[in-house]
C-alpha positions in Angstrom: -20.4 -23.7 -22.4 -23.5 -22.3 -21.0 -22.7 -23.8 -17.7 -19.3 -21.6 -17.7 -21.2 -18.4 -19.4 -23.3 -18.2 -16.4 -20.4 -18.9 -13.5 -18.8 -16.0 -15.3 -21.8 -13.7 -15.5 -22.1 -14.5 -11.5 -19.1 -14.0 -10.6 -19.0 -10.8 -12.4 -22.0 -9.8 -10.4 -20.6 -10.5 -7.5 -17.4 -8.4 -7.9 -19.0 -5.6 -9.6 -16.3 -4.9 -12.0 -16.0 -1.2 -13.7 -18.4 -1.9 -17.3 -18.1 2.0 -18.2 -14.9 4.6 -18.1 -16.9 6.2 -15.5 -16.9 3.1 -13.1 -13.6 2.5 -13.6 -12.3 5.7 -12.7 -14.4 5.6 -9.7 -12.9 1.9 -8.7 -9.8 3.8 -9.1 -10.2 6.6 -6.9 -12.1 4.7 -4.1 -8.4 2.6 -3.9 -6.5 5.6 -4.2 -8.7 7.8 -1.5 -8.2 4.4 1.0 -5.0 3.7 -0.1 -3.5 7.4 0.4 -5.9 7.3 3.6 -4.5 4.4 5.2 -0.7 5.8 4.7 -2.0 8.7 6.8 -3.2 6.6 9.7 -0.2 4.5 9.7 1.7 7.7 10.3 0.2 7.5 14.1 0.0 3.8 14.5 1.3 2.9 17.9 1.0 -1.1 17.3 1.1 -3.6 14.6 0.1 -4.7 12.9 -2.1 -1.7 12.1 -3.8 0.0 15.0 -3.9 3.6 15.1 -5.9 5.8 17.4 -6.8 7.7 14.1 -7.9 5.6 10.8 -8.8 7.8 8.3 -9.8 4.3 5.4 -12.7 3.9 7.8 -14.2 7.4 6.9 -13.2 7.6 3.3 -14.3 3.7 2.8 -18.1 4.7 4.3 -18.2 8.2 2.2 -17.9 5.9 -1.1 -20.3 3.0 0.0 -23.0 6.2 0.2 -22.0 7.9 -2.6 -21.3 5.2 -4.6 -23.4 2.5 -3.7 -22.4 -1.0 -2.2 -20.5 -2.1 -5.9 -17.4 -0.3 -4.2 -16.8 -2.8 -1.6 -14.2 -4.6 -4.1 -12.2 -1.4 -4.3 -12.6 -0.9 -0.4 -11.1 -4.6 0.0 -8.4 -4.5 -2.4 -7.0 -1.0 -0.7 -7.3 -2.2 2.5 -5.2 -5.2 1.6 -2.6 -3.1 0.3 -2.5 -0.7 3.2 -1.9 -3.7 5.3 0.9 -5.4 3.2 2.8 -1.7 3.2 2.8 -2.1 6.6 4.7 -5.4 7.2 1.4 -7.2 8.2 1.8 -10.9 7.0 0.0 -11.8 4.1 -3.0 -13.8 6.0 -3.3 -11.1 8.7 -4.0 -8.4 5.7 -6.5 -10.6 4.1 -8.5 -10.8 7.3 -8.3 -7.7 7.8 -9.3 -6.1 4.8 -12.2 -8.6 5.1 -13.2 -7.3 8.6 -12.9 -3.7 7.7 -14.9 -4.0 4.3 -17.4 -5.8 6.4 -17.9 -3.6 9.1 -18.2 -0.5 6.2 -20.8 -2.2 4.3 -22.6 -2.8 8.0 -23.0 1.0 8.5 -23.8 1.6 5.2 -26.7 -0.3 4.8 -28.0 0.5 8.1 -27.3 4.5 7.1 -29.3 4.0 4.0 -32.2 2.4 6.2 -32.8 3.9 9.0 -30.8 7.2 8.8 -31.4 8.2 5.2 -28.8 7.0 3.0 -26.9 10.4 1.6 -29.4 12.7 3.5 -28.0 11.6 6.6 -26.9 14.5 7.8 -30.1 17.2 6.6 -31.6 16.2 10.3 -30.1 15.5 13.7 -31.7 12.4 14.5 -30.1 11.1 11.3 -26.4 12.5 12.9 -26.9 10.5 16.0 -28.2 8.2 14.0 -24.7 8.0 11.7 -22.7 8.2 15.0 -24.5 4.9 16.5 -24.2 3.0 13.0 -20.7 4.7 11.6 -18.6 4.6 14.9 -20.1 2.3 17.5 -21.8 -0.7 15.6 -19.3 -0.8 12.9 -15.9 0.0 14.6 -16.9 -2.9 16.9 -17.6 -5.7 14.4 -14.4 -4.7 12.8 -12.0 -4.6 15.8 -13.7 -7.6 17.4 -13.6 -10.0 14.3 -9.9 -8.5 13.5 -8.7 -9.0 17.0 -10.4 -12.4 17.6 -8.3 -13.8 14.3 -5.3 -11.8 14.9 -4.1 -13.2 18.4 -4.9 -17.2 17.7 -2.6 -16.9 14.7 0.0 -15.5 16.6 0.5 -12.1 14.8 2.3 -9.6 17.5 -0.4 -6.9 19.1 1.4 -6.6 22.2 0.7 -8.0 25.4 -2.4 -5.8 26.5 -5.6 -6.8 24.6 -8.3 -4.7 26.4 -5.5 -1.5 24.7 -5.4 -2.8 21.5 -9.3 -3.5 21.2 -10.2 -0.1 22.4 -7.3 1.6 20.5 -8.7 0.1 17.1 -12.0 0.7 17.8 -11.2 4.5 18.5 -9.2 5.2 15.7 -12.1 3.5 13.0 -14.6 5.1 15.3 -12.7 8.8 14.6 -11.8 7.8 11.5 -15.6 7.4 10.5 -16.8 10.3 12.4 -14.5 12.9 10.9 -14.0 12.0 7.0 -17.2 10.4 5.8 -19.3 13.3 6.6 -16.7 15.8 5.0 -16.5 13.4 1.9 -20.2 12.7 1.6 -21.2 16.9 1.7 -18.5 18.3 -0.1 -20.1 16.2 -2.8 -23.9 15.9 -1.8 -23.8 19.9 -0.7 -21.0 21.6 -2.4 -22.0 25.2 -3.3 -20.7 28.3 -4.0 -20.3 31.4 -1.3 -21.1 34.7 -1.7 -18.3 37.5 -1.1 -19.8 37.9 2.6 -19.9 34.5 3.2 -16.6 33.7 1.9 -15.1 36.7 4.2 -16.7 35.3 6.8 -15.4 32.0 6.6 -11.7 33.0 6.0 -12.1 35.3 9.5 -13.5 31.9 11.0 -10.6 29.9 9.6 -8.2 32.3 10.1 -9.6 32.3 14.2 -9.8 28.4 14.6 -6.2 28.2 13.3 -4.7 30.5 15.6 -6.8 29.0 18.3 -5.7 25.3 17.7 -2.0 26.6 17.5 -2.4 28.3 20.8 -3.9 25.6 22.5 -2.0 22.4 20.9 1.4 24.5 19.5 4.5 25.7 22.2 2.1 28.3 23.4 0.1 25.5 25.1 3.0 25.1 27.7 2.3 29.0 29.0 -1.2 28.8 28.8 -1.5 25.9 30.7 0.7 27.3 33.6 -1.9 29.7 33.5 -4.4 27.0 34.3 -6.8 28.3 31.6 -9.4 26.0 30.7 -7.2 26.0 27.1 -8.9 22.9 24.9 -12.2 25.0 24.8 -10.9 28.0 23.3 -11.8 26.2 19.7 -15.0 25.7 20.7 -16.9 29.5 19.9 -15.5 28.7 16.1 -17.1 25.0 15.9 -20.3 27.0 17.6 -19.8 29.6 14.9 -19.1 26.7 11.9 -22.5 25.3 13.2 -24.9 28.5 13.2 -23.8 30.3 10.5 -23.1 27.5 7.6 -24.2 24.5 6.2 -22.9 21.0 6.8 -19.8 21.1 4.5 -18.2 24.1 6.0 -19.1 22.5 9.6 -17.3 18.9 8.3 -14.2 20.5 7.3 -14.1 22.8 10.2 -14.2 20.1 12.2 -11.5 18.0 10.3 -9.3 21.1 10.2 -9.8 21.2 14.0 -8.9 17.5 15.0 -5.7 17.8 12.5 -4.1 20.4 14.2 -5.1 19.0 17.1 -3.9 15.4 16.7 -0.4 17.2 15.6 0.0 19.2 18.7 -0.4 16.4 20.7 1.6 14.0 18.6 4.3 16.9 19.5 3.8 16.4 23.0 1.9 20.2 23.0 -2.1 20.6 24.5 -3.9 19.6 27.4 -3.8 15.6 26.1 -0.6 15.4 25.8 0.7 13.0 28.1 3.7 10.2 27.9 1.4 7.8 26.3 0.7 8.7 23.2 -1.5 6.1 22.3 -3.8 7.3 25.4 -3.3 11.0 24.4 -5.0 10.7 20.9 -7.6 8.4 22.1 -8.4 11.1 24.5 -8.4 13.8 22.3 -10.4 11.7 20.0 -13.2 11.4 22.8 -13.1 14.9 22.8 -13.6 15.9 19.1 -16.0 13.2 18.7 -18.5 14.7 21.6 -17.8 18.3 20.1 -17.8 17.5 16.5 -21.3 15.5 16.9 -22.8 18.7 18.7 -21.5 21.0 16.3 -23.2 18.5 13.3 -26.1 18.4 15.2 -26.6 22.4 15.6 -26.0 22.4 11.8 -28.4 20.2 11.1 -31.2 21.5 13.1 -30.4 25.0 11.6 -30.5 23.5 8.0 -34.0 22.0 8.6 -35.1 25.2 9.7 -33.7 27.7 6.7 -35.4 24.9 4.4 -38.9 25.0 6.1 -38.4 28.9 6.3 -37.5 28.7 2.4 -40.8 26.5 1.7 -43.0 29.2 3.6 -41.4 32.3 1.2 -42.2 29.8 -1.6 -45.9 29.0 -0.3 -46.6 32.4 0.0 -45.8 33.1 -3.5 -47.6 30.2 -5.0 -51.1 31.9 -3.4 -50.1 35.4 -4.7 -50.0 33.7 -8.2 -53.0 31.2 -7.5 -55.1 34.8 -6.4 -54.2 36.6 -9.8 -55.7 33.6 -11.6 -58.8 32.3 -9.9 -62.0 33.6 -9.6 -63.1 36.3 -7.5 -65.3 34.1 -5.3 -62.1 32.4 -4.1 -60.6 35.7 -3.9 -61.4 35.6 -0.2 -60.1 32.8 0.9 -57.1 33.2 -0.5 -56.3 36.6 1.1 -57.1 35.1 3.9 -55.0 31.6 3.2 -52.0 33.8 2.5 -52.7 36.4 5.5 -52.6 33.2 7.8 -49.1 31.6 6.1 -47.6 35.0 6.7 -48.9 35.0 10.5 -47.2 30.8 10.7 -44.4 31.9 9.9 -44.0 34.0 13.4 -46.5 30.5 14.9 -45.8 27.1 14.7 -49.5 26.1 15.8 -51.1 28.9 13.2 -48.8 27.3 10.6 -50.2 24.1 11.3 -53.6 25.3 10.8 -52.4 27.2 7.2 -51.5 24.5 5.9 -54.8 22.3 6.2 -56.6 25.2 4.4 -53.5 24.8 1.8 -54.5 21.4 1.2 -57.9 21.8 0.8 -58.2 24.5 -1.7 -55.4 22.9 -3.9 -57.3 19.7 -3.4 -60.2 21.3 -4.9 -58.8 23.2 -7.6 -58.2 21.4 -11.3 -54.5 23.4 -11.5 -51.7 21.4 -10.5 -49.5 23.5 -8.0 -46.1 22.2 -7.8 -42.9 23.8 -5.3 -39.3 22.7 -6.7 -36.2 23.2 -4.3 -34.0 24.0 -7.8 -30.6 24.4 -5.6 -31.0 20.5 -4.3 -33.5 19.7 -7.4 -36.0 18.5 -4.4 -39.6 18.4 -4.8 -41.4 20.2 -1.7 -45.1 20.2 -3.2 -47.2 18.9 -5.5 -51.1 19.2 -5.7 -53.2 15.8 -6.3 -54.3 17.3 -9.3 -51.1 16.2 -10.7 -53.1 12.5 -10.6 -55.7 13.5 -12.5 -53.5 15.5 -15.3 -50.4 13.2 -16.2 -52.2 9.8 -14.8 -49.5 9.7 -12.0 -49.1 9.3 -8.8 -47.6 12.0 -6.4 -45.6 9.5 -4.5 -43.9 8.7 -7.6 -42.8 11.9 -8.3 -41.8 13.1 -4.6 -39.6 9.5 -5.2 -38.2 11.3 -8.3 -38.6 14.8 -9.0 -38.2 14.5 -12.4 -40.3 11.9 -13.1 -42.6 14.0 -14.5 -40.1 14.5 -17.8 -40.9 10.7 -18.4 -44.3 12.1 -19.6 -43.6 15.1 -21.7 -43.6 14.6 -25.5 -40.3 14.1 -26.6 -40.2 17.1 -29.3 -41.0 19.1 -25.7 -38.4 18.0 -23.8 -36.8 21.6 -24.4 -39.4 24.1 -23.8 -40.4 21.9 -20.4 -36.6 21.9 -19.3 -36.6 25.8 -19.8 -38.0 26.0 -15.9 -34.6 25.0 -14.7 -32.0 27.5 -16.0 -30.7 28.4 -12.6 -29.0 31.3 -14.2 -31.6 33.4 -15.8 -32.2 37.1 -14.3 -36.0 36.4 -15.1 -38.6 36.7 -12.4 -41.2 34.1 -14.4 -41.2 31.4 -16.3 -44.0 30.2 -19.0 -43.8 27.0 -21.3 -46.3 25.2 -23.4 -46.1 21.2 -24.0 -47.4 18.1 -24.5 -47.7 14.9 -22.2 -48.8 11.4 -22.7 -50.8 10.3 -19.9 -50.1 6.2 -19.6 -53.1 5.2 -21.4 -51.7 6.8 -24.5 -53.9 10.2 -24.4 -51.7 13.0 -25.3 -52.9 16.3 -22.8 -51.5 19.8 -23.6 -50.2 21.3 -20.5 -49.4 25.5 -20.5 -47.3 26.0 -17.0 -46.4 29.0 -15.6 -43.6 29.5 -12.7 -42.7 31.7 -10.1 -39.1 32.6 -9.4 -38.1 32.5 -5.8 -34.4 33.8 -4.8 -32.9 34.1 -1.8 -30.7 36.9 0.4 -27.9 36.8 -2.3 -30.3 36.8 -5.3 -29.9 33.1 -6.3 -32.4 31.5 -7.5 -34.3 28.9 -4.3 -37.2 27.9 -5.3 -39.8 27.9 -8.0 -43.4 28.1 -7.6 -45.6 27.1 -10.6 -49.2 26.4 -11.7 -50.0 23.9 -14.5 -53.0 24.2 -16.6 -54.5 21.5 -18.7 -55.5 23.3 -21.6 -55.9 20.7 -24.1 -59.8 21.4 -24.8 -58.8 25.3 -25.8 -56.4 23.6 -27.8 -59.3 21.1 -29.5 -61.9 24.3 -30.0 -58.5 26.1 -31.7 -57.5 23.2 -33.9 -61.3 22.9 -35.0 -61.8 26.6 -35.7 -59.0 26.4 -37.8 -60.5 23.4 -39.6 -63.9 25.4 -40.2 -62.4 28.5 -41.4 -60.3 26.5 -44.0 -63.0 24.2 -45.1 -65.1 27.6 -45.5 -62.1 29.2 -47.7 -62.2 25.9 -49.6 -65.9 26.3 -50.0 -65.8 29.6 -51.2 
């Protein structure tokens, strides 16, 4: 009986079966996205039994292994399976199948989440290279090579030209990869609201590639290309555009919304790819997009990493204004002069460099814990090593997890510490008292003060805040109180 307990337990373990509503209606929508995904690719398959120049399951499959995490392989399996059988693929075929793309997916996951940052992959452009080599060169090939190696032995039909049918598969999981998993991983990793401006902008932008890519890959393509007009990089200015001016969700779906109405026009027989061969003409055009597409995520990256280290200057620069208001006048000094040289760094690379190291020092010296909180990714950009000697923790630990540091705070506290996140107050400051237990078991009282930081559009960025350790005023007030009512007693 114990015997059969444990197989069961294991094999649970191995499946990963939903244990919570919430799993379960994930399982559900990771078979659902690849399922409805798959019918979409089989739309331009050219062979079977599946291979399509576009295979849109590859993308979606990838976006929930990093969301997710690696328990949705099962769900990934089980919808490629079906995707197959729709398709008239004989039951053995599918099973391989299924098995070779779910493979391949959990391959550029778990090289993604080691080398190229997991969910972050696309906050840096080494990391977007990085996701191209792992998402839609490694993977694609394991898949298509292990599929194809199967597939022909056992006699299922894939036509008569193998070196076609290898590099079509590998194409279309290649695109596939490329275009939906980073539109499906930022919408949810990124999503955020736009300001009227912002939003204006992005219709005119939308509005622009549209008419481009039905200019270039609609009926109009045929005069235009009389014309010999270099027509298929007319839609690059608004990718260029996507790239400089917004983050990497709005690049994503530009870039999606680009290769649809691309892939359409040419599936028509309208564009510069078009050509009798279909099959060639979307692998060409996928070429295309992918080079584009990886610039354009690139750009957006790079930009990205910039606006944040800009944001985390602004937020520095704060943080000293405050620290000068509250320290001595001997530092005083140095401080105006620590925040004279941030301001100077920001036009400097190399005098921000040198800012910094003075940064370090003085918050190094200083028994106040200075903390820096990205509140619109809820990301940690500084904390002071005084934070060791206060709560008893390490700062790795809580640049790991931001919010860490909530493990510590008394639990009757929990609500006046949480007060420093209300992303929607119109205040300018913050100001909490509470109590921590250090791991030893001592119990420190903590009053922390915070800076709000907004951006352009008044939303609130950043906080800055200073943490005092004021649990000796607390002592002398608590035994004051003592003395005057033993005296009152007395008398």
């Amino acid at each position: 009986m114990v015997s059969r307990r444990t197989g069961l337990t294991r094999l649970h373990g191995v499946l990963h079966l939903p244990s919570s509503p919430k799993e379960l209606a994930q399982f559900v929508a990771v078979i659902a996205g690849c399922y409805l995904a798959g019918q979409l690719g089989l739309k331009v398959t050219m062979l079977h039994p599946p291979v399509s120049p576009v295979w849109p399951p590859t993308g979606v499959a990838l976006a929930a292994l990093l969301l997710i995490g690696y328990r949705a392989w099962l769900p990934i399996f089980i919808s490629a399976f079906l995707v197959c059988l729709s398709a008239a693929t004989p039951f053995h075929a599918s099973a391989a199948i299924a098995f070779a793309n779910t493979l391949a997916s959990l391959a550029a996951a778990y090289l993604i989440n080691r080398f190229a940052g997991g969910g972050k992959v696309f906050e840096t452009p080494q990391n977007v290279f990085k996701f191209v080599l792992f998402a839609c060169i490694i993977s694609p090939a394991i898949s298509t090579t292990m599929c194809l190696t199967y597939l022909y032995p056992a006699g299922v039909p894939q036509g008569p030209n193998i070196p076609l049918a290898w590099l079509t598969w590998f194409v279309g999981d290649s695109i596939g990869a490329f275009l939906f998993a980073p539109f499906l991983v930022t919408s949810f990793r990124y999503a955020h609201r736009l300001d009227n401006r912002e939003a204006v902008e992005l219709c005119f932008l939308t509005f622009g590639l549209i008419a481009s890519c039905l200019t270039v890959f609609g009926p109009l393509s045929l005069f235009v290309q009389q014309k010999h007009l270099l027509q298929e990089w007319w839609c690059l200015p608004f990718l260029i555009w996507a790239g400089f001016r917004f983050c990497q969700v709005e690049v994503a779906g530009t870039t999606l919304l680009f290769f649809g109405l691309a892939i359409w026009g040419t599936f028509h027989g309208y564009g510069p790819f078009a050509s009798p061969d279909s099959n060639v003409s979307l692998m060409v055009l996928a070429a295309f997009v992918a080079v584009t597409g990886t610039t354009t995520l690139a750009i957006a990256a790079t930009l990205s990493e910039r606006r944040h280290v800009h944001e985390g200057l602004l937020g520095l620069q704060s943080l000293l204004e405050a620290t000068v208001q509250d320290k001595t006048r001997d530092l005083t000094g140095t401080v105006e002069t620590l925040q004279a040289e941030v301001f100077d760094r920001m036009l400097a690379e190399n005098t921000l460099r040198e800012s910094n190291d003075r940064f370090e020092q003085l918050a190094a010296t200083v028994s106040d814990v200075f903390w820096l909180m990205d509140i619109a990714n809820m990301r940690l950009l500084y904390i002071s090593p005084a934070y060791e000697t206060i709560w008893g923790r390490s700062c790795r630990s809580l640049y790991a997890d931001p919010h860490s540091w909530l493990d510590s705070v008394h639990p009757d506290d929990h609500e006046r510490a949480l007060t420093f996140f209300d992303q929607e107050t119109k205040k300018s400051q913050y100001e909490a008292e509470y109590r921590i237990i250090r791991p030893n078991g001592d119990v420190r009282h903590i009053w922390d003060r915070g800076n709000i930081i907004r951006d352009g559009n008044g939303r609130v960025a950043r906080i800055a805040g200073l943490a005092t350790d004021i649990t000796a005023r607390k002592r002398l007030e608590e035994e004051l109180q003592e003395a005057q009512k033993w005296k009152s007693e007395r008398n």
